[in-house]
C-alpha positions, 0 to 999 in steps of 0.5 A: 137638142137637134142641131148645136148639140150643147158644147160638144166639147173639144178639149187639148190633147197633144196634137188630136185637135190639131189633126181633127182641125186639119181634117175636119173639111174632108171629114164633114164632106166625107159625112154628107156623102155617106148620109147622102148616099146612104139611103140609095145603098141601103135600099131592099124590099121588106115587109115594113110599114113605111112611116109617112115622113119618110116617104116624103123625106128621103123618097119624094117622088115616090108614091107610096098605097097604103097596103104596099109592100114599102121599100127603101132606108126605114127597112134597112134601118129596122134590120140595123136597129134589129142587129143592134139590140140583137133581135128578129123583128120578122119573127118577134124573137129576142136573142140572148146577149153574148156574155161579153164587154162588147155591148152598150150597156144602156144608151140614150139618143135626143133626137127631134128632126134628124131622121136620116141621121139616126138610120146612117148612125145606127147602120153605121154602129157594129155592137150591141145595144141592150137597152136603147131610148130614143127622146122625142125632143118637142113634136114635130110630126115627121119625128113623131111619126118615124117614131110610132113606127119604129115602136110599132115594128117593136113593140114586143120588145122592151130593148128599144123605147122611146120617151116624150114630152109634147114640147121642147123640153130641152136637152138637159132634160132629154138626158136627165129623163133618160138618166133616172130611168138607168139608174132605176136598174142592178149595177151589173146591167147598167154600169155606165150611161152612153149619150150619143148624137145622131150625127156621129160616124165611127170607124170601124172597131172603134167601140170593140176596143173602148167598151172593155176599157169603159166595163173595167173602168166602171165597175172599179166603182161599184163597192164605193156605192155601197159605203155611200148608201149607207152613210147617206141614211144617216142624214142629217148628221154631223156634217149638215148644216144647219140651215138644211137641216129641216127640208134636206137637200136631196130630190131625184124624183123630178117632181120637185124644183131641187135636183141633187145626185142620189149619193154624194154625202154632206161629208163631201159637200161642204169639205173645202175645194182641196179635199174635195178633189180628193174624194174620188181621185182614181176613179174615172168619171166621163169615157170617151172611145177616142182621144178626144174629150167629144160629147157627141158620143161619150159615157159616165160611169155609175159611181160619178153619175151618182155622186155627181147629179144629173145634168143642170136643166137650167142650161136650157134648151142646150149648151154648157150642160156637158161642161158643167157635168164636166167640170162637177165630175173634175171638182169630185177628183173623177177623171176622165178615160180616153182611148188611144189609137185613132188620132188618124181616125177619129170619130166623126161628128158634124159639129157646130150647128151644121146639121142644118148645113148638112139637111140642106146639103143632102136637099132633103124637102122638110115639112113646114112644121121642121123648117119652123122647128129649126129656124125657130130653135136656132133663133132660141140658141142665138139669145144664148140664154144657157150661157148667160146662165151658166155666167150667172152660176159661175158668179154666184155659186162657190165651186164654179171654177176649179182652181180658184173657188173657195169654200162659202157655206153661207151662199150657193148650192153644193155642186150635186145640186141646183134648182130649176128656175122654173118660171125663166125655163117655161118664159123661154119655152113659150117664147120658142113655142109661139116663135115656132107657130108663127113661123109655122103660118108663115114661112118666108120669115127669115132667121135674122127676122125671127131673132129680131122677133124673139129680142123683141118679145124678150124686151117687152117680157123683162130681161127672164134673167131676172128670174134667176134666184137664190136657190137655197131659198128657192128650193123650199116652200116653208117645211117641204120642197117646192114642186114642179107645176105645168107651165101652163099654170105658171105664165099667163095665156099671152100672145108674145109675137104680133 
């Protein structure tokens, strides 16, 4: 997502939250400053197509002809992207990668309106990147427009991509798009998935010493998959039960409403709580390049991914699918590698929804599309719908809590494995959708006046909780698995805001 990035979690570790607590005023200041002075700094004259929302963006007064030759923080973000996926863009020639553990093996960025963040983090990186994907995150057409023309400064190259869909489709499903396409990849190329937030700094030689820990923590994994493969050919067997039996529980294709990991057998599924914390004990699952647990810029390694899931679209539009992950991972034994060493320095992130205080601190002029955007996806987070949801799967399905469930064959999904509520993802959707068109055509609406606006239209819709249903049945539709359809063809055409 764009702004509260979901649960960008910070768990206990010794004194490294309190230090973070401390420091965090002049780490907030400290980022601001540098994304503000930033663009001015990294000025220099290149032959690049400046993309319209820049021009307005991040260099207001100046006017820009068509056939000028541009200048400014897009030419410098296109030599830092160049340095980052190890390529000429002058030239349209790619380098070979250095037969090192110092790259990102695959990483993948959400990102809807924060341009200026995405050039200070990709200038602020100092590894390669193999392969990176950005996620158009709903269409606003600034992003839109910065985009096509990274694409078009790169489109001879396969190591930079983006993905899209035209409506907020949700960070969950941000990742999860990228997610299927990383594990379409050999072992040896993608080992471990990176996830980032733009609005991350790093200090320097942070990655160079984590990303040889993350290599040899992950390929520790690699002969477990194999065993998997092929225990899992053999479902169903002796260990499914028999209610699953006729439409089995796996789907990785997003096409259908069940998702469940690729590799985590029925074995393992249905074994009690103690055993099952058991199965991978001694493997690591989420890295992390500092001490803290932030998953703002963290990694999964293949083996959990695969055993794991992906992450619950559910949680939608953001929060609590980074805990969810988190605490699957922690149910399977996985546990978590973090690198010592900047407790002092740790990274930095902007956190808590103050992407918007910092746009308004830099006093960037957005577009009315972005300012609707923001007002009208905060008001989404504030109904708090991803956390009424995970309260309602933490009640009903058998392995939410760690250390007091208890094995229920008869109700709840295993934990690889949920089911999109579909008809409550697309009654949110159109909700943040004509919110944000209003709020497009009339711009002096205020936030608390649009979160009155989209209480309202809840209570005149039905509680969308209600929609939450039990997913051992709903992930069928007789003998197959329930597809997917368009929302479109799910809700009726209604206008939800007079």
């Amino acid at each position: 997502m764009f702004l509260y990035h979901s649960g960008k979690k910070l768990l206990p570790s010794g004194g490294g939250v309190f230090r973070r607590v401390a420091l965090m005023p002049f780490m907030f200041i400290f980022a601001v400053i540098t994304i503000l002075v930033l663009p001015g700094f990294l000025e220099q004259n290149t032959e690049a197509t400046y993309p319209p929302s820049l021009t307005t963006t991040l260099a207001p007064t100046t006017t820009l002809q068509p056939t000028q030759a541009p200048s400014g923080p897009f030419d410098r973000y296109l030599d830092c992207l160049a340095a980052r996926i190890n390529v000429d863009r002058h030239t349209a020639t790619e380098s070979p990668f250095p037969n090192d553990n110092i790259s990102i093996p695959y990483i993948v960025l959400p990102v809807t309106v924060e341009e200026p963040m995405m050039i200070s983090l990709m200038c602020n990186l100092t590894v390669h990147i193999r392969r990176l994907v950005y996620v158009q995150n709903g269409s606003v057409p600034s992003m839109t427009d910065f985009l096509d023309a990274v694409m078009a400064a790169f489109k001879w190259t396969r190591r930079v991509r983006v993905m899209r869909k035209r409506s907020n489709f949700g960070y969950a499903t941000a990742l999860n798009m990228a997610l299927r396409d990383f594990l379409q990849l050999p072992f040896d190329e993608a080992p471990f998935f990176f996830m980032a937030n733009n609005d991350v700094l790093l200090p320097g030689d942070m990655m160079e010493k984590a990303l040889p820990l993350f290599y040899s923590a992950s390929r520790e994994g690699r002969d477990v998959l194999n065993a998997l493969e092929a225990e899992v050919a053999t479902e169903p067997n002796e260990h499914t039960p028999q209610r699953f039996r006729d439409v089995p529980l796996r789907s990785t294709d997003a096409r259908h409403a069940l998702v469940t990991s690729r590799l985590l057998p029925d074995r393992i599924r249905y074994q009690s709580p103690e055993q099952r914390r058991t199965a991978f004990a001694g493997f690591y699952g989420d890295l992390y390049p500092d001490s803290l647990d932030q998953t703002a810029f963290w990694a999964v390694t293949r083996l959990a991914l695969e055993v794991t899931g992906y992450f619950d679209e559910n949680c939608y539009p953001a929060y609590h699918e980074d805990a969810d992950m988190i605490q699957r991972l922690r149910l399977l034994g996985f546990k978590a590698l973090r690198v010592s060493g900047w407790e002092e320095t740790p990274m930095i992130h902007i956190v808590g929804g103050s992407q918007i205080a910092a746009l308004k601190s830099l006093a960037l002029p957005l577009s009315k599309e972005a300012q609707a955007f923001l007002k009208g996806s905060h008001a989404i987070i504030r109904r708090y719908f991803s956390a009424r949801y995970a309260s309602a799967k933490c009640r009903s399905v058998m392995w939410c809590n760690s250390t007091r469930a208890a094995s229920n064959q008869q109700d709840g999904m295993p934990l690889d494995a949920f089911t999109i509520y579909q008809q409550r993802v697309c009654t949110i959707e159109q909700l943040e959708e004509q919110l944000i068109d209003r709020l497009i055509a009339d711009p002096s609406i205020s936030s608390p006046t649009a979160i009155q606006m989209l209480l309202n239209a809840e209570q005149d819709l039905g509680n969308v909780d209600r929609l939450l249903l039990d997913g051992t049945f709903y992930y069928r539709n007789g003998s197959t698995l329930r597809l997917l359809t368009d929302c479109a063809a799910l809700l009726p055409s209604r206008p939800l805001f007079r």
